[in-house]
C-alpha positions in Angstrom: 110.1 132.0 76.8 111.2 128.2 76.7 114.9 128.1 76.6 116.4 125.2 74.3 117.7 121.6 75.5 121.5 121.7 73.7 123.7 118.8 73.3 126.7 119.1 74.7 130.4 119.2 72.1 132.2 116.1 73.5 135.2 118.5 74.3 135.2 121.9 75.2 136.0 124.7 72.7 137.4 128.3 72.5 135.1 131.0 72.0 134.6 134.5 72.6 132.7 135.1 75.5 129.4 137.3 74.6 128.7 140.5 75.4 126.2 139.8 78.1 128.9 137.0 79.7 128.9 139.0 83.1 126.8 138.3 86.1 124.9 135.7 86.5 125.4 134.3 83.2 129.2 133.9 83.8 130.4 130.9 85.4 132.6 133.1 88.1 129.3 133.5 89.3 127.9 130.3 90.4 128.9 129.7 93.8 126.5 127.0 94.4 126.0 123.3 92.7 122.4 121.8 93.4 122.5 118.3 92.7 119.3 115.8 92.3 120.2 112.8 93.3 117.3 111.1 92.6 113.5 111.7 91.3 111.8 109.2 93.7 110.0 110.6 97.1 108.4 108.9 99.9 106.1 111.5 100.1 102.9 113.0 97.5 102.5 116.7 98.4 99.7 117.9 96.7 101.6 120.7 94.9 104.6 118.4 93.6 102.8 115.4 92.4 99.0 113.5 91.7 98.6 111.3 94.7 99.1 107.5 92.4 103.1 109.3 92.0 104.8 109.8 88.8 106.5 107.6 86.7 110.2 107.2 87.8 113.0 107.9 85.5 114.3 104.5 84.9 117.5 103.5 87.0 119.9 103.6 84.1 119.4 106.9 83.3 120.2 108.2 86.7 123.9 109.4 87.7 126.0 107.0 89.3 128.1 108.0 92.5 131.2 108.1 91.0 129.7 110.4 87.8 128.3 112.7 90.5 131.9 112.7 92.2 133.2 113.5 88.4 131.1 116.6 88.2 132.0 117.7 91.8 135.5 117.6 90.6 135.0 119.3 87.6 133.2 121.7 89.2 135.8 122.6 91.6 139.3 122.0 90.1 138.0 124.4 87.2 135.2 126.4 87.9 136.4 126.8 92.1 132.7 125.8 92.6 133.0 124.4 96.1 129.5 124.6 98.1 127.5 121.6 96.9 123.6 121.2 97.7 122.2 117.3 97.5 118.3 117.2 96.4 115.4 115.0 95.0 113.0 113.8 94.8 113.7 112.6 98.7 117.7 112.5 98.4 117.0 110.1 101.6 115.5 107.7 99.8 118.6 107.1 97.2 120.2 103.9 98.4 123.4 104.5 100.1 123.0 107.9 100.5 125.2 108.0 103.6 128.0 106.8 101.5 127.3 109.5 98.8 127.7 112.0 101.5 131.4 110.2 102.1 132.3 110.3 99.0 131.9 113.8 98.1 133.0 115.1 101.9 136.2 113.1 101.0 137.1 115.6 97.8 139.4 118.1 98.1 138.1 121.5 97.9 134.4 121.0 99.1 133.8 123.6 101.3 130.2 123.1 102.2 128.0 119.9 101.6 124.3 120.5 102.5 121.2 118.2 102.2 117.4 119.3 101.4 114.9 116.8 102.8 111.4 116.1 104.0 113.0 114.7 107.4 111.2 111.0 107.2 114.1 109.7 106.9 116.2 111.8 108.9 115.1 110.6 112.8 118.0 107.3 111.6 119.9 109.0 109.4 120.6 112.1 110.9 123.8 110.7 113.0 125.6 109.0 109.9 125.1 111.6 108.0 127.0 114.1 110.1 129.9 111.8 110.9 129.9 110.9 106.9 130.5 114.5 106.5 127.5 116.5 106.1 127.5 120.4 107.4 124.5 121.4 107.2 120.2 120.0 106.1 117.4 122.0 105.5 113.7 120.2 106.2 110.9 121.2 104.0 107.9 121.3 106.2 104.8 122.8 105.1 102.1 122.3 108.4 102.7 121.8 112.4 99.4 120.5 112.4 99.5 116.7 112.1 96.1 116.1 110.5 96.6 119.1 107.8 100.6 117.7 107.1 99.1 114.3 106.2 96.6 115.7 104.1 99.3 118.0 102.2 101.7 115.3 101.8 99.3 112.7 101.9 101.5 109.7 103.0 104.1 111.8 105.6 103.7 111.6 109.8 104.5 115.3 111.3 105.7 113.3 114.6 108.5 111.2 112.6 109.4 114.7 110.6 109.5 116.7 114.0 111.8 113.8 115.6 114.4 114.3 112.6 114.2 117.7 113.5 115.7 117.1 116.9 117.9 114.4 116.3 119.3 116.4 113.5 120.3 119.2 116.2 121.4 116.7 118.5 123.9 115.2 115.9 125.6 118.3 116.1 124.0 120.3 112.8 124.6 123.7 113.0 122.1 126.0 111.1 119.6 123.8 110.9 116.6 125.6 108.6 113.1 124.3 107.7 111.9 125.2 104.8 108.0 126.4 104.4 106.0 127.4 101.2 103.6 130.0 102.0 100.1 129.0 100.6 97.1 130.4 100.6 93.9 128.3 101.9 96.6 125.7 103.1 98.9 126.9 105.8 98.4 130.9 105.4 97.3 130.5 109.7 100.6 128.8 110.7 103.3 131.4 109.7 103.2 132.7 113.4 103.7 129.2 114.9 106.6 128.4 112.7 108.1 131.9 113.6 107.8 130.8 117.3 110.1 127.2 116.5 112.8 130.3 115.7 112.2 131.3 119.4 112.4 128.1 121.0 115.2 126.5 118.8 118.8 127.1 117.0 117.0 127.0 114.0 116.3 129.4 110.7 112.2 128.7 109.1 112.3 130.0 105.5 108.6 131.0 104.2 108.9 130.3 100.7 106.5 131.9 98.3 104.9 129.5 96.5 106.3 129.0 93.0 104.2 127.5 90.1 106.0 124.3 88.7 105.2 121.9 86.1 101.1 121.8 85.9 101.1 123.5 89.4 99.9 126.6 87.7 99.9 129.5 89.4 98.5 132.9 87.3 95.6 130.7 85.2 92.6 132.7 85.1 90.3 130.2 87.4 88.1 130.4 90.4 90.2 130.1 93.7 90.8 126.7 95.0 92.1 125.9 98.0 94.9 123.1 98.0 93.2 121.5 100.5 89.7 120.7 101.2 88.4 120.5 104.8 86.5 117.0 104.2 88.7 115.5 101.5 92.1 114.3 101.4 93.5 114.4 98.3 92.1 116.8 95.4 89.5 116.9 93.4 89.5 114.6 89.8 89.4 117.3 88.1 92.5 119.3 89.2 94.6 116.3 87.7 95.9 116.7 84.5 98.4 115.6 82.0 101.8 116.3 83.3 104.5 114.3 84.0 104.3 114.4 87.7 103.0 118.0 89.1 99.5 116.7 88.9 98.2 120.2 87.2 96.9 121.3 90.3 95.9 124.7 89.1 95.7 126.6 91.9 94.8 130.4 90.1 96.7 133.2 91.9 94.5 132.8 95.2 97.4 130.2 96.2 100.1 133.0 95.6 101.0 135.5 99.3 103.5 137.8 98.8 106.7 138.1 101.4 105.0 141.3 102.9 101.8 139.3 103.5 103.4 136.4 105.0 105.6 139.1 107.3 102.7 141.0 108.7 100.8 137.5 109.6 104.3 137.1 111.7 104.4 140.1 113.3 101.2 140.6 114.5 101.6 138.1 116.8 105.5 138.6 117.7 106.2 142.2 116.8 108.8 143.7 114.7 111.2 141.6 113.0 114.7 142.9 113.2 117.2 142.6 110.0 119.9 140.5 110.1 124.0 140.5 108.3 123.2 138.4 105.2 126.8 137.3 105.6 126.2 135.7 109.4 123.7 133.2 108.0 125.5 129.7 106.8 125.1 129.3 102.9 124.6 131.8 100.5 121.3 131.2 99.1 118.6 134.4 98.1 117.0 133.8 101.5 116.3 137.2 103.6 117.3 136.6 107.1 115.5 138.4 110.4 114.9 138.0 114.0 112.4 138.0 116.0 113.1 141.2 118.2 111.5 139.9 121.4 112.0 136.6 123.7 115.7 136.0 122.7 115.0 133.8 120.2 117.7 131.4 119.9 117.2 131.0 116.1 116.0 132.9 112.8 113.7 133.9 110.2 114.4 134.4 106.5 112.1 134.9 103.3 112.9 134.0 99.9 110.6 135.8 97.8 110.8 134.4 94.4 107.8 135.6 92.7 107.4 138.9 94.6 111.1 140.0 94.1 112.8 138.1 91.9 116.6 137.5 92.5 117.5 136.8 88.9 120.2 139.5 88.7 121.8 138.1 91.7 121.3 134.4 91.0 124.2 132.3 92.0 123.7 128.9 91.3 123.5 125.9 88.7 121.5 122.4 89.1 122.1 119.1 88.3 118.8 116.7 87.7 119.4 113.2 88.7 119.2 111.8 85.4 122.6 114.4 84.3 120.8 117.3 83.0 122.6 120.9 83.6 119.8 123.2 84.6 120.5 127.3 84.3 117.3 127.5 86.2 114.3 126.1 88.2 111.6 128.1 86.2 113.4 128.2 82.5 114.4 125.2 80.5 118.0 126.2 79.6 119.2 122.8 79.9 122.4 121.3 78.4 123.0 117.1 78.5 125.7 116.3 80.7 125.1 112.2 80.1 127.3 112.3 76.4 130.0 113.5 78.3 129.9 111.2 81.5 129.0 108.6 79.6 130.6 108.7 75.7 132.7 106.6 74.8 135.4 109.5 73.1 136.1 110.5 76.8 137.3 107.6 78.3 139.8 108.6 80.9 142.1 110.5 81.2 139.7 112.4 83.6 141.3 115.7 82.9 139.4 115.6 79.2 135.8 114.4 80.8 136.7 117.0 83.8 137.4 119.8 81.1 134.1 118.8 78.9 131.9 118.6 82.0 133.2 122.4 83.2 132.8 123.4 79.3 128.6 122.3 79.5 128.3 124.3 82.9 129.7 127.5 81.3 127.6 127.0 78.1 124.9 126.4 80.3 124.9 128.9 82.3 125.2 131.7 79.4 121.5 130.5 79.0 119.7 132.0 82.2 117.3 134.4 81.3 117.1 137.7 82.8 113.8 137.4 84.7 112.0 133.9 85.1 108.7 133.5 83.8 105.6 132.8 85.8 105.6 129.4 86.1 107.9 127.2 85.5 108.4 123.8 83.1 109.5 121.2 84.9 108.2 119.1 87.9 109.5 120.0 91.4 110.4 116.6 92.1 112.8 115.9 88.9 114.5 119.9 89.7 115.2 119.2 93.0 114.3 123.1 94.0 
């Protein structure tokens, strides 16, 4: 089911809530704002986007610093929103990132300010960040071999990426987390090594099931394809198609491993994984955290399994594209245009009307999450932010 893109009324109104206005299509549900701050990445993962890149959204149409403040305030004076999530694209690429990161630590009422990055970046910026205010970062990090990273993100270095690893934990960061999608054919032989960095470093590694985004199609009826090909870099002609920016790499279900899967590769080499307090693990994101049972591991495991189990029911977040679009959800459309009320002229300040209009298009949109997500979602990875 494709939801609708609505306009948003340039003030809110008063309605009667409807009957299913309970869980996670209330507001009092969203604990978490995701925000895109940008669409550009330094990197061309072969699941997110065809190797030549995408077409940027042109610079106009992306929020400003101060309209991204506006929506944290909103979000917070109103809703009580107060954990905030910055995204891509590569957030680390948006110039002056560092100062975003001040400017939103500086609000009243944010409680916990995380980034989501590929780590390039991260080996210089891992120091300002933390002393601008960030808690906590999360690297996405698909291979620790260096020849198989480059060729899944076909531009990245897994040496520069590991080094903003450390420095990050030498900055200070607490709960660290790397962030890996399980794919088959690609990286379905590393989910023991990555379980091992939880052993030998205050860290949490998230396997991700792989989620079909965009073109990235994941339950096509085709002939398995590996992502990657042993004596080729980049894929095949014929696996690029017409989407704005996922590339259509259609992948058929052979990409797809269930959580179970992924847990058994894991614990054949490191034995049982022991459950872990959802509550002791920073955030509150769907991720399902364990331990290693053996070697004293100094950090942690956790599994989000999106396609296996989905966590609809339980959802608990909104997101915010770069270019000011309310998302109810990274699979479903859904979306309602928070630009007309940043930007229109009727709600010039006072900022209590634009702060009330901006809440009023994140309750309306988040009435429109569905109740399960469909298999494959609408929208490139790299204009969602995840």
């Amino acid at each position: 089911m494709q939801l609708p893109v609505l306009p948003t009324s340039p003030l809110p109104q008063v309605s009667t809530p409807p009957a299913f206005d309970t869980g996670p299509r209330s507001i009092a549900a969203v604990q978490v704002l995701r925000i895109s701050v940008t669409d550009r990445c330094n990197f061309r993962c072969v699941y997110c986007m065809p190797e030549e890149g995408v077409r940027w959204l042109p610079k106009d149409d992306i929020l400003t610093f101060e309209e991204i403040a506006d929506v944290v305030r909103a979000a917070i004076d109103i809703h009580g929103i107060r954990r905030f999530k910055l995204t891509g694209g590569e957030p680390t690429v948006r110039h002056g990132i560092v100062d975003l990161v001040g400017k939103l630590g500086r609000i009243p009422g944010v409680q916990d300010l995380s980034l989501t990055t590929n780590g390039f970046c991260l080996g210089d910026l891992a120091e300002p960040l933390k002393q601008a205010g960030l808690d906590r970062v999360t690297i996405s990090m698909d291979s620790l071999n260096p020849d198989k990273f480059r060729r899944i993100t076909r531009t990245g270095d897994l040496s520069t990426v590991m080094r903003g690893l450390r420095r990050a934990i030498d900055a200070g960061f607490e709960n660290v987390k790397i962030n890996c999608v399980a794919m088959r054919g690609t990286n379905d032989d590393e989910f023991a090594d990555f379980a091992q960095l939880s052993v030998d470093l205050p860290i949490t590694v998230r396997f991700i099931e792989y989620m079909p985004l965009g073109d990235a199609a994941l339950m096509h009826n085709t002939a398995p394809k590996p992502i990657l090909s042993e004596t080729k870099s980049r894929i095949a002609d014929d696996e690029t198609g017409p989407a704005g920016g996922c590339g259509a790499q259609d992948r058929g279900a052979d990409a797809f491993i269930p959580e179970p899967e992924i847990r058994a590769a894991i614990e054949a080499r490191h034995g049982d994984l022991v459950p872990i307090n959802r509550t002791a693990e920073a955030g509150v994101g769907p991720a399902i955290p364990y331990r290693i049972g053996k070697d004293n591991p100094k950090g942690k495991l956790g599994f989000i399994s999106a396609m296996s189990a989905p966590f609809c029911s339980t959802c608990n977040r909104l997101r915010l594209t770069a270019n000011g679009i309310l998302r109810s959800c990274l699979f479903e459309g859904g979306e309602v245009d928070l630009k007309p009320v940043i930007r229109g002229p009727q709600l010039a300040p006072p900022i209590g009307d634009r702060a009330a209009a901006i809440a009023h298009a994140m309750t309306e949109c988040v009435r429109l999450k569905p109740e399960v997500h469909s298999r494959r979602g609408n929208e490139q990875m790299s204009r969602i932010g995840g």
